[in-house]
C-alpha positions in Angstrom: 80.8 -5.8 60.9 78.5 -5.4 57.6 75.5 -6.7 57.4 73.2 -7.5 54.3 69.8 -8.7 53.9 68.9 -11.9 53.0 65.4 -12.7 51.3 62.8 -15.1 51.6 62.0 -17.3 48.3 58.8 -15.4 47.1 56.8 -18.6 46.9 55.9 -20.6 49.3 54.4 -24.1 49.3 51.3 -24.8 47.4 48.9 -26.2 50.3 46.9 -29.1 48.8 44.8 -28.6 52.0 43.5 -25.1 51.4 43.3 -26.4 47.2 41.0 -29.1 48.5 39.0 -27.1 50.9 38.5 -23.9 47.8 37.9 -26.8 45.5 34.4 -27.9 47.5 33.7 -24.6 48.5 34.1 -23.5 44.7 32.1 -26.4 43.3 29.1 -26.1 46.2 28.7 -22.1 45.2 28.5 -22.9 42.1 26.2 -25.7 41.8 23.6 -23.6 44.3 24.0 -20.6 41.8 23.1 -22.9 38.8 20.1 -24.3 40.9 19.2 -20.4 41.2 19.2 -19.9 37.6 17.6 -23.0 36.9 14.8 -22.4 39.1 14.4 -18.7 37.8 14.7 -19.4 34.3 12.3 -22.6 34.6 9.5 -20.1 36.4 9.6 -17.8 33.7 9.4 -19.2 30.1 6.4 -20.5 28.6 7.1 -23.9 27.0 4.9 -23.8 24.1 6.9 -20.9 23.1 9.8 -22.2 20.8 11.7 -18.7 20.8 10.6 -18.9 25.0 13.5 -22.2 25.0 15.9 -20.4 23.2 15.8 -17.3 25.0 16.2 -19.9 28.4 19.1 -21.8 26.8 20.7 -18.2 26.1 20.4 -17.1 29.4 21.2 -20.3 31.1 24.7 -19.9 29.2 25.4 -16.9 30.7 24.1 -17.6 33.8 26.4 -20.5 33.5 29.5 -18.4 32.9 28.9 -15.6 35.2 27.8 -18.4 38.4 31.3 -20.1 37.6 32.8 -16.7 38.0 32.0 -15.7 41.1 32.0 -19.7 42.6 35.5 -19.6 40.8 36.5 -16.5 42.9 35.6 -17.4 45.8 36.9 -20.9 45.8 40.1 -18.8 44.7 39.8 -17.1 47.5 38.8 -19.3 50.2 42.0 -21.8 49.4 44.4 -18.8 49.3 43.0 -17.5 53.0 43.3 -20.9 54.2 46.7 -21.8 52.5 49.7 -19.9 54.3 49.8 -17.6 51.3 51.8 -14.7 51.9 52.5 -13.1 48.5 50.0 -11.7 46.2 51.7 -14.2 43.5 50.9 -17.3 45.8 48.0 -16.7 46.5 47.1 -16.3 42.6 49.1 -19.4 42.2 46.2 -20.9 44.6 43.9 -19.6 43.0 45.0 -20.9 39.5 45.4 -24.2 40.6 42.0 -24.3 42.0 40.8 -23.4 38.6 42.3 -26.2 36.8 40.7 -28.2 39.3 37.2 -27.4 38.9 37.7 -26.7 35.2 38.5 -30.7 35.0 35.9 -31.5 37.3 33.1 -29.5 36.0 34.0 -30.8 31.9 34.2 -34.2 33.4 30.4 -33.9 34.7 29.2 -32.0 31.6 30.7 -34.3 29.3 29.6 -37.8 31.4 26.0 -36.0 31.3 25.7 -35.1 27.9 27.9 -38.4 26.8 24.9 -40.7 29.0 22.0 -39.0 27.0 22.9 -39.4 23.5 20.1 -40.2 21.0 20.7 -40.1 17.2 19.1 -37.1 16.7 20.8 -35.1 20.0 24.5 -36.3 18.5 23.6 -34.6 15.1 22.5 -31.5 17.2 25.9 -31.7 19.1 27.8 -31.5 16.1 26.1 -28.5 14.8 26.9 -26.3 18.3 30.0 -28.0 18.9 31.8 -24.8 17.3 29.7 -22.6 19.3 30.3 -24.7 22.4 34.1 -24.9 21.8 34.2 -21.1 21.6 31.6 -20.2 25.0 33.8 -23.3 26.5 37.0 -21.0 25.9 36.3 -17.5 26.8 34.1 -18.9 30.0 37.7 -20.7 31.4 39.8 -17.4 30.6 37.0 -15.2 32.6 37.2 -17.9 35.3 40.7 -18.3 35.2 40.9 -14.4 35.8 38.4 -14.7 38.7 40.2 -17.6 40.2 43.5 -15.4 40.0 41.9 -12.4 41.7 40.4 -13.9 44.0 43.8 -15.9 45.1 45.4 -12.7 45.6 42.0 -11.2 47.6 42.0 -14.3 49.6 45.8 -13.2 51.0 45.5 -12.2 54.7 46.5 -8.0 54.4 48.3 -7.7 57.6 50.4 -11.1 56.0 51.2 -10.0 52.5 54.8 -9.5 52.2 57.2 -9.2 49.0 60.1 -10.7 50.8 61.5 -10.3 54.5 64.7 -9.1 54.9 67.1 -10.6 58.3 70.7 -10.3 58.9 72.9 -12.2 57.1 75.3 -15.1 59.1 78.4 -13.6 60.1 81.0 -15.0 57.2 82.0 -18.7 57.8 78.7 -19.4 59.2 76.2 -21.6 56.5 72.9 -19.8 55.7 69.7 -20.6 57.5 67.4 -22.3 55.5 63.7 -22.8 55.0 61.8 -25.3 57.2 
């Protein structure tokens, strides 16, 4: 009798779940980390000091970016962990999902914010940085799509990663087994 090895599908199902659950976790890091840099940067500066605001705005925006990293990451890789992830690729999936999640939600509470607050003289000021802003906006959701990915694929339980299991195919006649 020959046998030959039959393979799992490599993906598994994306666990809304574990999404949910990186989601908060994601958005909670992050909004402490921006408090941190809010609270540091306020301390610091001296606000009769016009080049003292833009230095703060400065390194706010990159505080900004690099807090939405690592909150980004580990949301990544808390809802891969949680999620029955057992490939490297789903759990990036995971972790990219969970990305596009808090990239909607954190643009949807920048822009209601900014959108709430508009004075005559603040919209002619958004129009000026709004090629700046479109171009921070850009490279800040590649590096925290990146950090979402890798941190997907860290959130993978070791001993469970597998690239595909192999099992004894059904004598012939019989049907193949499929996936519950």
């Amino acid at each position: 009798m020959a046998t030959s090895a039959v393979r799992q599908p490599l993906l598994e199902r994306m666990s809304w779940g574990a999404l949910f659950a990186g989601f908060f976790f994601g958005c909670g890091i992050w909004m402490l980390l921006l408090s941190l840099g809010a609270g540091i940067g306020f301390s610091a500066f001296d606000p009769r000091d016009l080049g003292s605001w833009q230095g703060l705005g400065i390194g706010f925006g990159i505080w900004g970016v690099l807090s939405a990293m690592v909150a980004t990451f580990l949301g990544g890789w808390l809802a891969a962990g949680t999620s029955r992830s057992r490939t490297a690729l789903a759990g990036m999936l995971h972790g990219a999902a969970l990305w596009g999640f808090m990239l909607v939600a954190g643009t949807w509470i920048a822009t209601a914010a900014v959108a709430g607050k508009m004075a005559p003289q603040a919209a002619e000021t958004a129009k000026k940085a709004s090629a700046t802003g479109a171009w921070a906006f850009f490279v800040s959701g590649l590096l925290t799509l990146a950090a979402a990915i890798l941190g997907g694929r860290a959130g993978v339980p070791r001993e469970g990663r597998v690239v595909g299991q192999e099992r004894r195919a059904p004598p012939p006649g019989e049907p193949l087994p499929h996936r519950v």
